[in-house]
C-alpha positions as CSV (number, residue, x, y, z in Angstrom):
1,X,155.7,155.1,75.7
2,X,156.9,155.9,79.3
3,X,160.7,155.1,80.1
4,X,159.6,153.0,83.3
5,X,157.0,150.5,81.0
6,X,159.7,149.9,78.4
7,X,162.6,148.9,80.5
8,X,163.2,145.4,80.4
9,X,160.1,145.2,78.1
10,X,162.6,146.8,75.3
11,X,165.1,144.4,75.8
12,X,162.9,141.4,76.0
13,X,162.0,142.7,72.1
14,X,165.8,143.6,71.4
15,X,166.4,139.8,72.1
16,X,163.2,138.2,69.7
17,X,164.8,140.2,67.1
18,X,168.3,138.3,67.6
19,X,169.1,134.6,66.1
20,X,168.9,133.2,69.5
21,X,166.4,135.0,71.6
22,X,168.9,135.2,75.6
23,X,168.9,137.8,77.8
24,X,171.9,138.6,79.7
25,X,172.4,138.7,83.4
26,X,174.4,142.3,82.9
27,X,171.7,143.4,80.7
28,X,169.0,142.6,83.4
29,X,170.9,144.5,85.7
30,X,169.5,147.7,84.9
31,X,165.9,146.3,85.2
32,X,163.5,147.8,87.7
33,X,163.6,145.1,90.5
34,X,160.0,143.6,89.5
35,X,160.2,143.4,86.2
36,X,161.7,140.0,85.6
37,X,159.6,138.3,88.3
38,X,157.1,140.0,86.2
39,X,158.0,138.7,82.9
40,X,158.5,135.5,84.4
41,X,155.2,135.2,85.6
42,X,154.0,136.3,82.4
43,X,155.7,133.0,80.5
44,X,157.6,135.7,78.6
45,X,161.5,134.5,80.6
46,X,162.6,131.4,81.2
47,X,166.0,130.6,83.4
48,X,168.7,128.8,81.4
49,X,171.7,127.6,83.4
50,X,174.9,130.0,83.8
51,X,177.0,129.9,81.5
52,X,180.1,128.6,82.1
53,X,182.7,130.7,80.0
54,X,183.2,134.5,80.0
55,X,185.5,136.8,78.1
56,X,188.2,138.3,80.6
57,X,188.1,141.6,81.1
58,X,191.7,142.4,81.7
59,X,193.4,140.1,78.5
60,X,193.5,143.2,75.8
61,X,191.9,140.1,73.1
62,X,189.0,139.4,75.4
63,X,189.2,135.5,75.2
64,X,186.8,133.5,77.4
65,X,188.1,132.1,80.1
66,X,186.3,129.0,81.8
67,X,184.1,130.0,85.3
68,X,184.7,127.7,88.1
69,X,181.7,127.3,90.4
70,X,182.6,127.1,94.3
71,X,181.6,127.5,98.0
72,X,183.3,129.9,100.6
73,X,184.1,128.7,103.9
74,X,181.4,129.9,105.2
75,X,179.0,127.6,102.3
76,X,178.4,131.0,100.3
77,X,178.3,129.9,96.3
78,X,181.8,131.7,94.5
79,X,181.9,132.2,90.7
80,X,185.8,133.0,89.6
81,X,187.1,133.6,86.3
82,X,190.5,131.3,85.8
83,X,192.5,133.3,83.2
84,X,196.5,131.7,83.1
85,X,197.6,135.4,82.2
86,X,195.5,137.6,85.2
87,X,195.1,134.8,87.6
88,X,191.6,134.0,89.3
89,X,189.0,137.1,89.6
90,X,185.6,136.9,91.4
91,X,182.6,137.9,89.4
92,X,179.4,138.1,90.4
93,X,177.3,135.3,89.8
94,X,174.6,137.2,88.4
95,X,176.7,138.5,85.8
96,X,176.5,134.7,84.6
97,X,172.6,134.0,84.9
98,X,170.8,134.1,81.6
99,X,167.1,133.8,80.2
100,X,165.2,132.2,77.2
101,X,162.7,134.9,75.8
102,X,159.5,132.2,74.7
103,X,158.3,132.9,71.5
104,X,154.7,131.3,72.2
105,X,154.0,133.0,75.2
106,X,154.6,136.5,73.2
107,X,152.4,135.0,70.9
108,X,149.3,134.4,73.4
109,X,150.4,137.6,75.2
110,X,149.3,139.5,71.9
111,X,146.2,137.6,71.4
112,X,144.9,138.4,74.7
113,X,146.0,141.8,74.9
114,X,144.0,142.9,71.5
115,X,141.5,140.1,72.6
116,X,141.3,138.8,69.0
117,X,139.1,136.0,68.2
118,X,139.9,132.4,66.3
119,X,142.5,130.1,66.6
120,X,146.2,131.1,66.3
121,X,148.6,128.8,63.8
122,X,152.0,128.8,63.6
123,X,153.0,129.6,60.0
124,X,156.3,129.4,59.2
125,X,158.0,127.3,62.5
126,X,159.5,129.9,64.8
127,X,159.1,133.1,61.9
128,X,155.4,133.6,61.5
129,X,152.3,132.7,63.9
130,X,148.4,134.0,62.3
131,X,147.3,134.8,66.0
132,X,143.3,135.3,64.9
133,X,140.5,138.3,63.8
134,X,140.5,142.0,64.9
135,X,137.2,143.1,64.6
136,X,137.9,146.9,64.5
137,X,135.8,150.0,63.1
138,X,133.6,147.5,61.5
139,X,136.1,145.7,59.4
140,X,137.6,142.3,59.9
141,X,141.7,142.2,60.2
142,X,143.8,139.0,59.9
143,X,146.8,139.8,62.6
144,X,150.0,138.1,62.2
145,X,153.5,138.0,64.5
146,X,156.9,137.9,62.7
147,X,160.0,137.3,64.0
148,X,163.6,138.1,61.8
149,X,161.8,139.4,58.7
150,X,164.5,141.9,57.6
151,X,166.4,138.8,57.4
152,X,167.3,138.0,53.3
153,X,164.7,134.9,53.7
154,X,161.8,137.0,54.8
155,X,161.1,138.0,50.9
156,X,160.1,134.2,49.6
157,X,158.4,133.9,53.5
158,X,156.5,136.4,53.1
159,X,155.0,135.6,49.4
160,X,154.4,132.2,50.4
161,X,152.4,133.6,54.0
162,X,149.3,134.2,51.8
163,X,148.3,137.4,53.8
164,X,144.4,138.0,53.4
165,X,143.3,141.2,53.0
166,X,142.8,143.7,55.8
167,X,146.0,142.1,57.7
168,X,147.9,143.4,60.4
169,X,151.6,142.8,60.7
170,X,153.4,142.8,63.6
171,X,157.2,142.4,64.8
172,X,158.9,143.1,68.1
173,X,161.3,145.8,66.5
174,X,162.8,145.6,63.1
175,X,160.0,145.9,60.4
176,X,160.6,144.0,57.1
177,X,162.8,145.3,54.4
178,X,161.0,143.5,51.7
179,X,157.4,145.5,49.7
180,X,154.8,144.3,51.3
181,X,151.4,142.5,49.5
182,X,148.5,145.4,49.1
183,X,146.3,145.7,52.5
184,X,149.1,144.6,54.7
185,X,149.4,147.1,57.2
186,X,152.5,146.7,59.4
187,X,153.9,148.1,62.8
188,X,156.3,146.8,65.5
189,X,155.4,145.6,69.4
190,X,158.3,148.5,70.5
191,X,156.4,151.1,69.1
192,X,152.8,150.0,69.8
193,X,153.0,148.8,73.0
194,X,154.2,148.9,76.4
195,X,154.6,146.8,79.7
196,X,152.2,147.0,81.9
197,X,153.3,144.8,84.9
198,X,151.4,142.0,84.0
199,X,150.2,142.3,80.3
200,X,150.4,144.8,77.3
201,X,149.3,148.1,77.0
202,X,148.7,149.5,73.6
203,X,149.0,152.9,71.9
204,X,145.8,152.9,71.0
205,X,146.8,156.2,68.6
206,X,149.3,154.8,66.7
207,X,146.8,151.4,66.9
208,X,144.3,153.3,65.1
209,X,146.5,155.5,62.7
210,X,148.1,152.0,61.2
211,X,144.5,150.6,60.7
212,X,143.6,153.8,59.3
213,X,143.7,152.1,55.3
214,X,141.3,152.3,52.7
215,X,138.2,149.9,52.1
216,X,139.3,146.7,50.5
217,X,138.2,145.7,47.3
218,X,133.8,144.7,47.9
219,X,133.2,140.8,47.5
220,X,129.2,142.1,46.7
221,X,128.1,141.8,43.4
222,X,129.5,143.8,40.4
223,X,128.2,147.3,40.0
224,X,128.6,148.8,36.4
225,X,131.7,149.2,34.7
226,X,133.2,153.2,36.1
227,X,134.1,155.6,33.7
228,X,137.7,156.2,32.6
229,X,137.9,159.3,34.8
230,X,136.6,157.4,37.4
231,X,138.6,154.9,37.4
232,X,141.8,157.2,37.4
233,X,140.7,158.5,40.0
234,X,140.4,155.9,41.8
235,X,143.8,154.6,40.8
236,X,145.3,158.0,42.6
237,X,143.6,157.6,45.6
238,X,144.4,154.0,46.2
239,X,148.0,155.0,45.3
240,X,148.2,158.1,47.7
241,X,146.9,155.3,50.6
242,X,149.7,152.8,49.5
243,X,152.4,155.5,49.9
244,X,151.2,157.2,53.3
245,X,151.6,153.4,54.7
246,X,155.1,152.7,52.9
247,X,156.2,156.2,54.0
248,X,154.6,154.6,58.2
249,X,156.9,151.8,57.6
250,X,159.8,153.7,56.3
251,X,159.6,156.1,59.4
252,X,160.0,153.4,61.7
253,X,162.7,151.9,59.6
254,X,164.2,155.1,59.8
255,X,163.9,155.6,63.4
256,X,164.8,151.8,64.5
257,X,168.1,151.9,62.2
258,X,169.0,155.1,63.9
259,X,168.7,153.6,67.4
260,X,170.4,150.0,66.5
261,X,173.6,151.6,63.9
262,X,173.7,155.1,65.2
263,X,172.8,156.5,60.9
264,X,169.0,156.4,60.0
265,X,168.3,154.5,56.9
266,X,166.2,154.8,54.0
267,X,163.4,151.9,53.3
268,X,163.6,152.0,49.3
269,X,160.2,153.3,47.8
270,X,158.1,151.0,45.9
271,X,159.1,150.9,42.4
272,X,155.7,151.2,40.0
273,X,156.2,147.4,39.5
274,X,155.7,146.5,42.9
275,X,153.0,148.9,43.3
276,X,151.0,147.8,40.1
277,X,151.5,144.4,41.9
278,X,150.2,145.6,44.9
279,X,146.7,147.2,43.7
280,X,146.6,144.6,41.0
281,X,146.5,146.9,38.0
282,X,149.0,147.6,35.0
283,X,152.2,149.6,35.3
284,X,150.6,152.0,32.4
285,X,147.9,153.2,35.1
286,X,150.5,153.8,37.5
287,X,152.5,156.1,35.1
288,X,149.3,158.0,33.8
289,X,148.4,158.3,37.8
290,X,151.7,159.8,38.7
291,X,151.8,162.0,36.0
292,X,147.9,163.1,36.5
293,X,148.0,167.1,36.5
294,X,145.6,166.4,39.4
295,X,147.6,164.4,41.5
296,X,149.4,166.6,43.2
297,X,149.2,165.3,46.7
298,X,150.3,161.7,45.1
299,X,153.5,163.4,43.3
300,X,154.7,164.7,46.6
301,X,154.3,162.1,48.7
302,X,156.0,160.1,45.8
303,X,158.9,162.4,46.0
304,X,158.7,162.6,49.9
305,X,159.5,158.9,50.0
306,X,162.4,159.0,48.4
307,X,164.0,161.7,50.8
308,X,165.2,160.3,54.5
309,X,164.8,163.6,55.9
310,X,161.2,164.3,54.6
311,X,160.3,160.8,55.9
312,X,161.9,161.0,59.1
313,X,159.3,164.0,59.6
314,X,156.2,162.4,58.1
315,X,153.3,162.5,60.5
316,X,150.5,161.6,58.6
């Protein structure tokens, strides 16, 4: 993604990732001058009134101080800070402007963009919107927005969202700490996508290497029964396709904990619980798959996810 595109589009996600979605007037500052007209225009920013305290910036504790709004002689509007230790200080009155990211308008800015079909739903109120159908390589995906689901609530969300198979997972930065359901593919908006001026532009790369999973289980009638062999073997391949997306989503983890705290941070690797719950088989078959002489490619990407430097470098 270009610098240009994601400046003020990075922030607008850095803010849907907060409590309280606001952007600050300092932080829209450093915008190029068409973006928020842009986002505006887009539904993506509305204007909430200044707000009317500030921390002073001379007082060594920072306390706010309350703004006073006024006219010059000349009718010009003022903004001063009244602190009773500094006195009265000017600041500028942008400083003090603010904006509501909407959560809705992300959530038809996405539909359009990936020009899904359906009806979108809104979940979970304000955490989780089913936005419609992908039709993509000849499959059907089920694509879903998230907002705050690292948050220690997003584990009983999550089992009670139901996710279909074949679905698509997105969130505007901070990917979900919680083990995902089998066939749950997930990715955030920051590293898919990218302003445009006027709508979203997708990395249609990553787009593609995130849907790149294995076919989901056939709803056509039963074939016969396969053979033990086959059947292990068909454990180890689902298994290998269940890491390679854990270690995805432990890359960007990785990467999004490094920008937000400075240290990287390991997304813990599935245990064989959750990934017997995943496939829907027993934990036995998970053991005798790991310990297959012929797995070799599933042994090391089993011990690749368990290393933060291996997985900051997985490219697969």
């Amino acid at each position: 993604m270009t610098d240009v595109a994601m400046e003020g589009w990075s922030d607008v996600l850095t803010a849907l990732d907060g409590q309280r979605p606001v952007i600050a007037g300092e932080v829209v500052r450093e915008w190029p001058a068409e973006r928020i007209a842009e986002l505006t225009a887009a539904g993506l920013l509305t204007e909430l009134p200044p707000v009317r305290s500030v921390a002073c910036p001379e007082c060594p504790e920072a306390p706010f101080r309350d703004v006073i709004y006024t006219e010059s002689s000349n009718g010009t509007p003022r903004t001063l800070l009244a602190c009773p230790h500094c006195g009265l200080s000017e600041i500028p009155l942008d400083h003090l402007r603010r904006w509501q990211v909407e959560r809705g308008a992300l959530v038809d800015l996405v539909r359009r963009s990936l020009n899904l079909n359906g009806q979108r739903s809104e979940s979970l109120p304000n955490r989780l919107w089913r936005l419609g159908r992908l039709n993509h390589g000849g499959a059907v995906w089920s694509v879903w927005l998230g907002f705050q689901l690292f948050r220690r609530d997003a584990s009983d969300l999550l089992l009670r969202a139901q996710f279909p198979v074949r679905t698509l997972l997105l969130v505007p930065g901070r990917l979900p700490t919680d083990a995902l359901p089998h066939g749950v593919a997930t990715g955030t908006l920051r590293n898919l996508t990218e302003w445009s001026g006027e709508t979203l532009q997708w990395d249609q790369v990553q787009l593609e290497e995130l849907l790149h999973v294995p076919q989901a289980e056939s709803r056509s009638p039963k074939k016969p029964a396969p053979t033990r062999r086959q059947t292990r073997a068909g454990d180890i391949d689902a298994l290998v396709a269940e890491l390679k997306q854990h270690l995805r989503s432990a890359r960007d983890y990785a990467y999004q904990t490094r920008e937000a705290r400075g240290v990287p941070a390991l997304l813990p690797r599935p245990t064989q619980k959750d990934l017997a719950r995943r496939l829907g088989i027993t934990e036995s078959r998970i053991s005798r798959s790991l310990n297959d002489d012929r797995a070799t490619e599933l042994q090391l990407l089993w011990k690749l996810a368990d290393d933060l430097d291996q997985v900051l470098r997985f490219v697969s």
